[in-house]
N, CA, C and O atoms as CSV, one atom per row, in Angstrom:
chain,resi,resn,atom,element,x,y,z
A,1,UNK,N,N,14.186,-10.590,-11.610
A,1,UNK,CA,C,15.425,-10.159,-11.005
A,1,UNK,C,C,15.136,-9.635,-9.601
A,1,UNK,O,O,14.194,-8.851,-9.486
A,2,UNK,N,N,15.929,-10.022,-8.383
A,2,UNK,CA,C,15.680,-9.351,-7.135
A,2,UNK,C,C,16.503,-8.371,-6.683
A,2,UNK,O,O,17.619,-8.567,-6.202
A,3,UNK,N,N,16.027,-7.425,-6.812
A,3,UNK,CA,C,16.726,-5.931,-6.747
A,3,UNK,C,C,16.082,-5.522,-5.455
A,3,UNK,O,O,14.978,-4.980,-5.398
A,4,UNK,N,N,17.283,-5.983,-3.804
A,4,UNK,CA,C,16.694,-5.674,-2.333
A,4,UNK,C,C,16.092,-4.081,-2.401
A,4,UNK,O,O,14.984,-3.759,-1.971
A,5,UNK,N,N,16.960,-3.263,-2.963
A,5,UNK,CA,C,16.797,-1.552,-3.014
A,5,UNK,C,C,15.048,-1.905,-3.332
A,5,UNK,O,O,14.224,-1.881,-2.417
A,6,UNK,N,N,14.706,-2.200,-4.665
A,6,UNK,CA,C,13.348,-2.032,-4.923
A,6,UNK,C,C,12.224,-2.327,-3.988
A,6,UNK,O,O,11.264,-1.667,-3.593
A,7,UNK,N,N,12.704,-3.663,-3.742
A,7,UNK,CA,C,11.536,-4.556,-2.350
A,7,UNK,C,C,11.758,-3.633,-1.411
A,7,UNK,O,O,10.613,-3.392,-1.028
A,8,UNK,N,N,12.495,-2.942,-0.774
A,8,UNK,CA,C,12.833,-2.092,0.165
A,8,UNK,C,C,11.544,-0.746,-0.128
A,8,UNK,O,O,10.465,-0.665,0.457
A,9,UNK,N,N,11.939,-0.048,-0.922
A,9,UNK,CA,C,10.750,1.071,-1.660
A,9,UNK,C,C,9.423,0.314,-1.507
A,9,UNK,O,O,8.655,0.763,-0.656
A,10,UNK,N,N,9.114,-0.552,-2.063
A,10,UNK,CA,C,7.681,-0.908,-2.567
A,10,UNK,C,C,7.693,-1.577,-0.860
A,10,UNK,O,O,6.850,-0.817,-0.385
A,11,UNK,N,N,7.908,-2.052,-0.252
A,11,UNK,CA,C,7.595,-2.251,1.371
A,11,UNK,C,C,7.159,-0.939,2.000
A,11,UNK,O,O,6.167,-0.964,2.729
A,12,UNK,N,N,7.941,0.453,1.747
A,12,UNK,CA,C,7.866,1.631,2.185
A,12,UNK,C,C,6.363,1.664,2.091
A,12,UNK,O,O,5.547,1.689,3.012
A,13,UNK,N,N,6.132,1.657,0.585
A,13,UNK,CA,C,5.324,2.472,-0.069
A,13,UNK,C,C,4.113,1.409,0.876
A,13,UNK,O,O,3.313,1.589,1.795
A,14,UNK,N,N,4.453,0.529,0.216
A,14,UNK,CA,C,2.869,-0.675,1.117
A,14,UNK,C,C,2.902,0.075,2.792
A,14,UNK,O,O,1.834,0.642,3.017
A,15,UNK,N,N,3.674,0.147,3.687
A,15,UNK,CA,C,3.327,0.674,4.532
A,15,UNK,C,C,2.573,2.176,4.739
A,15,UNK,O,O,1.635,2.431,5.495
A,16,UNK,N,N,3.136,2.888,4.018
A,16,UNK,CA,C,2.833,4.213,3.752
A,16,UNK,C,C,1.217,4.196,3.574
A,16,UNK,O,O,0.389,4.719,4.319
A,17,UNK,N,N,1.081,3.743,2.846
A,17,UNK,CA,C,-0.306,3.271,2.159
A,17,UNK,C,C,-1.315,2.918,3.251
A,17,UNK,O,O,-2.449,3.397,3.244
A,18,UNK,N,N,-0.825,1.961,4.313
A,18,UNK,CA,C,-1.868,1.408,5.341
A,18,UNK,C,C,-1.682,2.457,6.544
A,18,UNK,O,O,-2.509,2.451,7.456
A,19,UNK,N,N,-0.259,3.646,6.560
A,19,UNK,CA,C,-0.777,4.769,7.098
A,19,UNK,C,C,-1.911,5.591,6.812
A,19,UNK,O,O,-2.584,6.235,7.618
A,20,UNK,N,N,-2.053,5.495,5.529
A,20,UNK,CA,C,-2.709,6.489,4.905
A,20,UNK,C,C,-4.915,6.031,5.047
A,20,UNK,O,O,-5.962,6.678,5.078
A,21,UNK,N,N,-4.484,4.557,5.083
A,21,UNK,CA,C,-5.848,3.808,5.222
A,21,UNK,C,C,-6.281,3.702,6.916
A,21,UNK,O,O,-7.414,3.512,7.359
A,22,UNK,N,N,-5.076,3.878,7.655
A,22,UNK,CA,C,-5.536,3.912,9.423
A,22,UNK,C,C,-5.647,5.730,9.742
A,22,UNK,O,O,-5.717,6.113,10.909
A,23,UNK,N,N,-5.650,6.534,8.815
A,23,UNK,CA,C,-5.744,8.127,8.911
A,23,UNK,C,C,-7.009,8.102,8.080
A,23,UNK,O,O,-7.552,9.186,8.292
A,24,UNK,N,N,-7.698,7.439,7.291
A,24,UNK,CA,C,-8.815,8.086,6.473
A,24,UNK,C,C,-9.906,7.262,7.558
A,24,UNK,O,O,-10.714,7.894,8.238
A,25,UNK,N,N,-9.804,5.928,7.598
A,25,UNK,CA,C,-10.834,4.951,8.825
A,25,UNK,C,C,-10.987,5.883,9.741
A,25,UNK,O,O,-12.119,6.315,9.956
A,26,UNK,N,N,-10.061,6.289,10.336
A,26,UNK,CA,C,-10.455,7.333,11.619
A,26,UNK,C,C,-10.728,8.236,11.495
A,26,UNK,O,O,-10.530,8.888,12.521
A,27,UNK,N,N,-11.137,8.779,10.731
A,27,UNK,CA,C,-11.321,10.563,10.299
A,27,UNK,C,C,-12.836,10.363,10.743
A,27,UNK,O,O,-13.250,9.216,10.572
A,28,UNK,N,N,-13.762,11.299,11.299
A,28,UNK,CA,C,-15.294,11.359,11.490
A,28,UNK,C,C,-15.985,11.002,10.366
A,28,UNK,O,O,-17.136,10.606,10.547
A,29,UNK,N,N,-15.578,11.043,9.287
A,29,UNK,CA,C,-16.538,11.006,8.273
A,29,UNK,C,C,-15.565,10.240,7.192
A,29,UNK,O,O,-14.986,11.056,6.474
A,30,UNK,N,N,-15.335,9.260,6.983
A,30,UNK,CA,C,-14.418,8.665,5.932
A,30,UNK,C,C,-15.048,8.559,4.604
A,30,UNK,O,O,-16.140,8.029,4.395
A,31,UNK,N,N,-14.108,9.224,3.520
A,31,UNK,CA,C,-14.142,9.039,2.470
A,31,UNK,C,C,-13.924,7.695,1.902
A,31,UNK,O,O,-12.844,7.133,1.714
A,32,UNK,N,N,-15.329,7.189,1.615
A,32,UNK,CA,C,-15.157,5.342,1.015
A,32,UNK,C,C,-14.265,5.342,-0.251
A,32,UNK,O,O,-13.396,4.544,-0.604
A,33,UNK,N,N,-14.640,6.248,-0.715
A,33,UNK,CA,C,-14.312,6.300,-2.623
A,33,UNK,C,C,-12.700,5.980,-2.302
A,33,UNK,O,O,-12.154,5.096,-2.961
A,34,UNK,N,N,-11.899,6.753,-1.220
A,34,UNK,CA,C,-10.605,7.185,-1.002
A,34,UNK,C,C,-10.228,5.779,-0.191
A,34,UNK,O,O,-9.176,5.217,-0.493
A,35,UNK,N,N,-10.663,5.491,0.330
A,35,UNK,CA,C,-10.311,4.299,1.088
A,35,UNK,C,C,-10.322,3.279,0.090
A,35,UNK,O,O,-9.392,2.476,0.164
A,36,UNK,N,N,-11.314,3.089,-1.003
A,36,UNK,CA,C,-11.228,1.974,-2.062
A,36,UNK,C,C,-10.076,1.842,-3.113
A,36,UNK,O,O,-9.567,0.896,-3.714
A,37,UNK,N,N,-9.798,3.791,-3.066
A,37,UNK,CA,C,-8.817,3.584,-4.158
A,37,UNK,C,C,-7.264,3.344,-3.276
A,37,UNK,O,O,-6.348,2.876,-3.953
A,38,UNK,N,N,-6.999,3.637,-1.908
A,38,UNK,CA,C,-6.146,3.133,-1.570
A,38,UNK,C,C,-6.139,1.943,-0.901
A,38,UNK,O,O,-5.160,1.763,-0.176
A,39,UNK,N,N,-6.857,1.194,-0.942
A,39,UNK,CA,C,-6.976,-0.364,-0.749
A,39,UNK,C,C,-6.265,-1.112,-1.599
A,39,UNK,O,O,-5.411,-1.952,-1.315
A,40,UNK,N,N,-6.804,-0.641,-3.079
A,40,UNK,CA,C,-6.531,-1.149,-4.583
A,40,UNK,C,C,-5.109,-0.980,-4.762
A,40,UNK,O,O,-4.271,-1.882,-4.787
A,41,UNK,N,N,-4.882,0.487,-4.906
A,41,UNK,CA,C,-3.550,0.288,-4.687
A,41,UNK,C,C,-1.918,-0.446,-3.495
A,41,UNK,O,O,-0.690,-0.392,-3.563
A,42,UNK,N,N,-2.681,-0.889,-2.798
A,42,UNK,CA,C,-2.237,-0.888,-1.200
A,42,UNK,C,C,-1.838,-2.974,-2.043
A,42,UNK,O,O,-0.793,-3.625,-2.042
A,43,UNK,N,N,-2.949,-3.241,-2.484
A,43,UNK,CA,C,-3.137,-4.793,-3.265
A,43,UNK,C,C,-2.100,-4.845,-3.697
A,43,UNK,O,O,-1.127,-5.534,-3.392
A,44,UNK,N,N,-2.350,-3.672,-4.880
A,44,UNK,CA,C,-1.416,-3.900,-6.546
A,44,UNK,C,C,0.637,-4.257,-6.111
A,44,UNK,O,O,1.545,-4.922,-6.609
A,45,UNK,N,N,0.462,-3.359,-4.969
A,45,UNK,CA,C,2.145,-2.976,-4.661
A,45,UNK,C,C,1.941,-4.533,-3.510
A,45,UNK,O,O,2.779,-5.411,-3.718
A,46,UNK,N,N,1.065,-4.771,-2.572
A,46,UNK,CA,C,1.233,-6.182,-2.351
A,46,UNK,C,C,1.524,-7.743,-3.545
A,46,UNK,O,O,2.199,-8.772,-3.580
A,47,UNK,N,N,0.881,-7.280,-4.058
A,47,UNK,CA,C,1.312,-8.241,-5.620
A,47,UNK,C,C,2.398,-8.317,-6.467
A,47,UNK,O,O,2.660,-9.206,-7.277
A,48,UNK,N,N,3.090,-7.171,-6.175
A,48,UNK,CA,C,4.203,-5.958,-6.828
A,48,UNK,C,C,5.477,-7.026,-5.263
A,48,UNK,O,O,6.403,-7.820,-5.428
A,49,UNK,N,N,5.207,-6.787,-4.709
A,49,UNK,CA,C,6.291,-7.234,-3.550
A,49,UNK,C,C,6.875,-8.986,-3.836
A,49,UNK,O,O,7.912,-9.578,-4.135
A,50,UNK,N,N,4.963,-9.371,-3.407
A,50,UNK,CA,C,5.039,-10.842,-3.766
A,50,UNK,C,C,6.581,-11.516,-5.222
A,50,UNK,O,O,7.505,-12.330,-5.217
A,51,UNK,N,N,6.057,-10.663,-6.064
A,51,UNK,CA,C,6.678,-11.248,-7.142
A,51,UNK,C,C,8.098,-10.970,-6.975
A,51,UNK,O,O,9.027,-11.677,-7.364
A,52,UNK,N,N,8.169,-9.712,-6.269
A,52,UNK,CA,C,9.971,-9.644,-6.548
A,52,UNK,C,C,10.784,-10.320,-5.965
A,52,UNK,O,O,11.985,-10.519,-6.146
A,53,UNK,N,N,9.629,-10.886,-4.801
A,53,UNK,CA,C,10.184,-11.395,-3.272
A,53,UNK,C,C,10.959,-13.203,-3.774
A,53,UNK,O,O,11.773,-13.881,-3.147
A,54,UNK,N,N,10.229,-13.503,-5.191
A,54,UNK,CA,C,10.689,-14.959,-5.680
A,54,UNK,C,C,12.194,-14.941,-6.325
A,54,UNK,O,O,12.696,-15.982,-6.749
């Protein structure tokens, strides 16, 4: 079912996310562990978009 409201959120959130990955890259000392787990998630909601987007 394509529900625009949802794709709308989960776009947010995917952006939000690659804020959050261009603030940890630049930090002096980046946390990898933190960068991996928001990568992963950054994927899952890209995969999450993909599908609603059909």
């Amino acid at each position: 079912m394509n529900n625009p409201a949802h794709l709308d959120t989960l776009i947010e959130k995917h952006h939000s996310l690659q804020a959050a990955i261009d603030d940890e890259i630049h930090r002096p000392l980046p946390d990898q562990v933190r960068l991996t787990q928001l990568k992963r998630e950054k994927l899952k909601l890209k995969e999450e978009i993909s599908r609603q987007a059909q």
